[in-house]
C-alpha positions in Angstrom: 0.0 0.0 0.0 1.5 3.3 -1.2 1.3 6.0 1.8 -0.2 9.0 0.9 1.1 12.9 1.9 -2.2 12.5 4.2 -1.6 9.6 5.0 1.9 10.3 7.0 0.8 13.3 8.2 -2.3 11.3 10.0 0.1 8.8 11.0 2.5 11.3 12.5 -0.5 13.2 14.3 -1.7 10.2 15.9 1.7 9.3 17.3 2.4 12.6 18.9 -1.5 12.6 20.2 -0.5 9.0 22.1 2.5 9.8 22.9 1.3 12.6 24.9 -1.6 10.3 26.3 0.9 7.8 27.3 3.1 10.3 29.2 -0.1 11.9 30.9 -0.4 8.2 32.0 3.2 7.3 33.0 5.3 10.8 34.2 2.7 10.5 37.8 3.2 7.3 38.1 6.8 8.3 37.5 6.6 11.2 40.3 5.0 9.0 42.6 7.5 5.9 42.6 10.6 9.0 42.5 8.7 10.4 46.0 8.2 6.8 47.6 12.2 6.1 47.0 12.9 10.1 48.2 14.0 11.4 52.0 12.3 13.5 54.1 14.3 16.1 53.4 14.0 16.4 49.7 10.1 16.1 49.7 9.5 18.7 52.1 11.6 21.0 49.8 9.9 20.0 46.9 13.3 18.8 45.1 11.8 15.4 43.6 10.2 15.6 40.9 11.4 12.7 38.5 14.1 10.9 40.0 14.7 10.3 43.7 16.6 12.9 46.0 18.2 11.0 49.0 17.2 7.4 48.1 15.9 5.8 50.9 13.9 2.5 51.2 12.4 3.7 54.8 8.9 4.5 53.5 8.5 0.5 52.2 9.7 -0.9 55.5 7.5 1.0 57.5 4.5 -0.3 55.7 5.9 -3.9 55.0 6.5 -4.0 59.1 2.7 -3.2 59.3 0.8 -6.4 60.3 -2.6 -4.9 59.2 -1.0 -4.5 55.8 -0.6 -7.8 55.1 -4.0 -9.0 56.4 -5.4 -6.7 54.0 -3.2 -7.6 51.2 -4.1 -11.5 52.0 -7.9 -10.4 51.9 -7.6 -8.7 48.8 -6.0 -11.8 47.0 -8.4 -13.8 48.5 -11.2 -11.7 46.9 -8.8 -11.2 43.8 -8.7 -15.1 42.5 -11.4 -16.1 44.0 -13.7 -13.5 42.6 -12.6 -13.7 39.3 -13.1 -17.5 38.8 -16.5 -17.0 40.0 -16.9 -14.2 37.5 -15.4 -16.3 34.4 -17.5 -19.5 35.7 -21.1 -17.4 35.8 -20.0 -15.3 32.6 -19.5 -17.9 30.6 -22.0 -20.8 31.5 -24.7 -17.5 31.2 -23.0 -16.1 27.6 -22.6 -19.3 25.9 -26.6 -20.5 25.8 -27.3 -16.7 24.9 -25.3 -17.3 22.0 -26.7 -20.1 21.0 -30.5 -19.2 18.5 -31.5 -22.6 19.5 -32.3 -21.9 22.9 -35.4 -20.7 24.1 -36.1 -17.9 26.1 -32.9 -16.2 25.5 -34.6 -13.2 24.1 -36.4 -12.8 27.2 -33.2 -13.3 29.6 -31.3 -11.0 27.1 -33.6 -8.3 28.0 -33.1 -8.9 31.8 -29.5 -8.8 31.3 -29.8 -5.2 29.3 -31.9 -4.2 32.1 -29.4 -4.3 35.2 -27.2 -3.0 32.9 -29.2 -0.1 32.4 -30.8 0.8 36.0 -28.6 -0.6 38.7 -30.0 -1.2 42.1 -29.9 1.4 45.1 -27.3 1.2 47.8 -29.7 0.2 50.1 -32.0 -2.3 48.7 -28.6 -4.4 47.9 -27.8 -3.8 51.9 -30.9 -5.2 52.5 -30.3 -8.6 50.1 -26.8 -9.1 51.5 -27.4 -9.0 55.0 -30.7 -11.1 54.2 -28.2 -14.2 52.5 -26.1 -13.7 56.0 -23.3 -11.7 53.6 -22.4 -9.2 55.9 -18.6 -8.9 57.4 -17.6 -12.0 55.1 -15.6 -11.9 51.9 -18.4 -13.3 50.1 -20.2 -10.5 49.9 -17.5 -8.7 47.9 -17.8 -11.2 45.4 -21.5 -13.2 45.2 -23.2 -10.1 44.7 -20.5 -9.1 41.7 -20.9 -12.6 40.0 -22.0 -10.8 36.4 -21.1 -7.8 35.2 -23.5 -7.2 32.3 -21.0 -5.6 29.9 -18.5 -8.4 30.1 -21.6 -10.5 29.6 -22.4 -9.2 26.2 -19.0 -9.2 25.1 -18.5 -12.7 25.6 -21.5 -13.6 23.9 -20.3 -11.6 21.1 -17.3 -13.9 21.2 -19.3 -17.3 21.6 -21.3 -16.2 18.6 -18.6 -15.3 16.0 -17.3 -19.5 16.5 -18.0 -21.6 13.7 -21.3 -22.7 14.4 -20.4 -26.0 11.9 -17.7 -26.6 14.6 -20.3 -27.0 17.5 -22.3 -29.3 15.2 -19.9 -31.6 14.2 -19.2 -32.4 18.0 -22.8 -32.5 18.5 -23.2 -34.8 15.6 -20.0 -36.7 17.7 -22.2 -37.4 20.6 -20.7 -34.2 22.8 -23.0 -32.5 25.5 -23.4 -29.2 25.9 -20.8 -29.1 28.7 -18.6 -31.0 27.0 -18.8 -28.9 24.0 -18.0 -25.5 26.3 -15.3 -27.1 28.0 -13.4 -29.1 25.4 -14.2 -26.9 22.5 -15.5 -23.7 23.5 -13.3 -22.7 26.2 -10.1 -23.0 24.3 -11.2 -21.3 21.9 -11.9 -18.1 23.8 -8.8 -17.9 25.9 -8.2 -14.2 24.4 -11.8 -13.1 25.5 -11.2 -15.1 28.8 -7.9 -13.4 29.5 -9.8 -9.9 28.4 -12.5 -10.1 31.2 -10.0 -12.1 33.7 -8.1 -9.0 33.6 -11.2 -6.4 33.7 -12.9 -8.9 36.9 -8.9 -9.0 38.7 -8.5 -4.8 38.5 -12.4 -4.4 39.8 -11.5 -6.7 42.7 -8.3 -5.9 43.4 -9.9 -1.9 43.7 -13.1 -3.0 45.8 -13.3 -0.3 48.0 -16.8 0.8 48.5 -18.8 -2.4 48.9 -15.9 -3.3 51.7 -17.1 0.3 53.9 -21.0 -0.8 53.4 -20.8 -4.4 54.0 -17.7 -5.1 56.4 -17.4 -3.9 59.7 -14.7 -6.2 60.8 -11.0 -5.4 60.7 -10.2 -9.0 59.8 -11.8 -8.6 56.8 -11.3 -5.1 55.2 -9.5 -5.9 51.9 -6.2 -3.7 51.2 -7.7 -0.9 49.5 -9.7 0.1 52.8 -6.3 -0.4 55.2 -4.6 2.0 52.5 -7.3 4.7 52.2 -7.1 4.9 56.1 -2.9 5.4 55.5 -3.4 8.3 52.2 -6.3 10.4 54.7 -5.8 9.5 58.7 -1.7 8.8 58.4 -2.6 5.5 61.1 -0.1 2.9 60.8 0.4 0.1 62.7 1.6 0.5 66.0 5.2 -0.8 66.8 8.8 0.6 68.2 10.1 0.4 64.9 7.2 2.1 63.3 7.4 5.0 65.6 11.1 5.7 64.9 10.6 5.8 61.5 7.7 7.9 61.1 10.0 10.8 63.3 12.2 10.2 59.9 10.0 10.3 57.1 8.2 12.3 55.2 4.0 11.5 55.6 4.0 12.0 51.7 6.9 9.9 51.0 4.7 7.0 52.8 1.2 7.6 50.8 3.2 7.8 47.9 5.1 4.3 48.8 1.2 3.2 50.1 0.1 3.9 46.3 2.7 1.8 44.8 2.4 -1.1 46.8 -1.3 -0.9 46.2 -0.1 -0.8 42.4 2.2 -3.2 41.7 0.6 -6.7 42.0 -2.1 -5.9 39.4 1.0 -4.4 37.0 2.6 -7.5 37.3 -0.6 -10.1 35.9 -0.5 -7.5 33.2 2.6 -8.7 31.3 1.9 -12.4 31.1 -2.2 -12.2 29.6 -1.1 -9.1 27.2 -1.0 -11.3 24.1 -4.5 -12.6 24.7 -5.3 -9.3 25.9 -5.1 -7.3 23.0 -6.4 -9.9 20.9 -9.5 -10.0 23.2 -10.4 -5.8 22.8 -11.0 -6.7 19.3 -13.5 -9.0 20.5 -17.3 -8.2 18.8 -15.1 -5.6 16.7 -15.0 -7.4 13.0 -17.5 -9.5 11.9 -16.9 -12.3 9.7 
């Protein structure tokens, strides 16, 4: 294909236009990691802007020596996996027979689907249903009541119904169920829409912030996103000898911005081994054949 004058000049324009994006994106993240690794000395004086002044790991071992840190961080994991195979489970056993015209009824359910999608329920009716199911101040209720997100549920539909549907027939013709054909067939098929919504479920998880303040009460139970909001606005940290000479050392910024990154990091780091199936999953529903 022979590139056009307008064609290189669109090209170059959208390359400067994401470039910026992408360092709107990265230069905080930059400023943040630069002030978590920084002394107390060089924040207060506003010195660090990219690159650390005064390197200094103090900010990470004052958090990593807080005990309530690590029962968040275990909750959060808990609520992280687990969560998100209950997600992919319902998804997908819910898309696949909405994909399917043979089934009946799936007009009908289709039109429930679009519905919550639509008008989502009030704070406190869904108060009311959790503490009904006995939900409240369990980790349950930070995932049950999440099972289906109705977005990821039409796009994995979409997927389901751009397979071959002479595929699903042979096996059918083969003597396969209808389990056997979503699990042996299906499944594989869809492992760049399954890594797509895996990712979307993890990151909603991983951030569940507000259902934790509704629904749990009990410190053993608050996932990490709840422990570190109560770091960023109140400054508490776990009480210890160790803590307490460190804080007279460092800088309360230098700490929220070390709070952020560790808060960061563990979802950053999924990121790199699903990106293949990833981008190939965005262009899910996208081209019709």
């Amino acid at each position: 294909m022979i590139m056009t004058r307008g064609h290189k000049i669109f090209n170059l324009f959208n390359i400067i236009l994401l470039g910026i994006i992408g360092l709107s994106m990265v230069l905080p993240l930059i400023h943040i990691i630069a002030q978590s690794l920084s002394n107390n000395t060089a924040i207060n004086a506003g010195k660090v802007s990219l690159w650390p002044v005064g390197f200094t790991l103090g900010s990470y071992k004052l958090i990593l020596q807080d005990p309530t840190i690590w029962l968040g961080f275990r909750n959060s994991v808990i609520i992280t996996v687990f969560g998100t195979l209950i997600n992919l489970f319902m998804t997908t056993t819910l898309a696949y027979p909405l994909s399917r015209p043979e089934y009946l009824f799936r007009k009908s359910i289709l039109v429930m689907v679009l519905f919550t999608l639509i008008f989502s329920a009030p704070l406190i009716p869904n108060y009311l249903l959790v503490k009904q199911l006995g939900l409240l101040n369990t980790l349950w209720a930070l995932m049950l009541p999440m099972a289906i997100s109705a977005f990821n549920l039409f796009v994995m539909r979409s997927f389901f119904q751009n397979l071959p549907t002479e595929l699903l027939d042979s096996a059918r013709i083969d003597g396969c169920g209808e389990f056997r054909i979503l699990w042996n067939i299906v499944l594989p098929l869809s492992k760049p829409a399954m890594a797509t919504m895996g990712i979307m479920y993890a990151v909603g998880h991983w951030n569940r912030y507000a259902e934790a303040v509704f629904y749990i009460d009990h410190r053993n139970w608050i996932p990490l996103q709840v422990r570190l909001r109560e770091i960023v606005f109140t400054d508490q940290m776990g009480q210890s000898d160790v803590s307490s000479e460190l804080m007279l050392l460092l800088s309360p910024e230098g700490i929220k911005m070390a709070v952020i990154v560790v808060a960061t990091i563990p979802i950053l780091c999924v990121y790199p081994f699903l990106q293949k199936h990833f981008i190939q999953g965005m262009m899910v529903g996208s081209v019709k054949s």
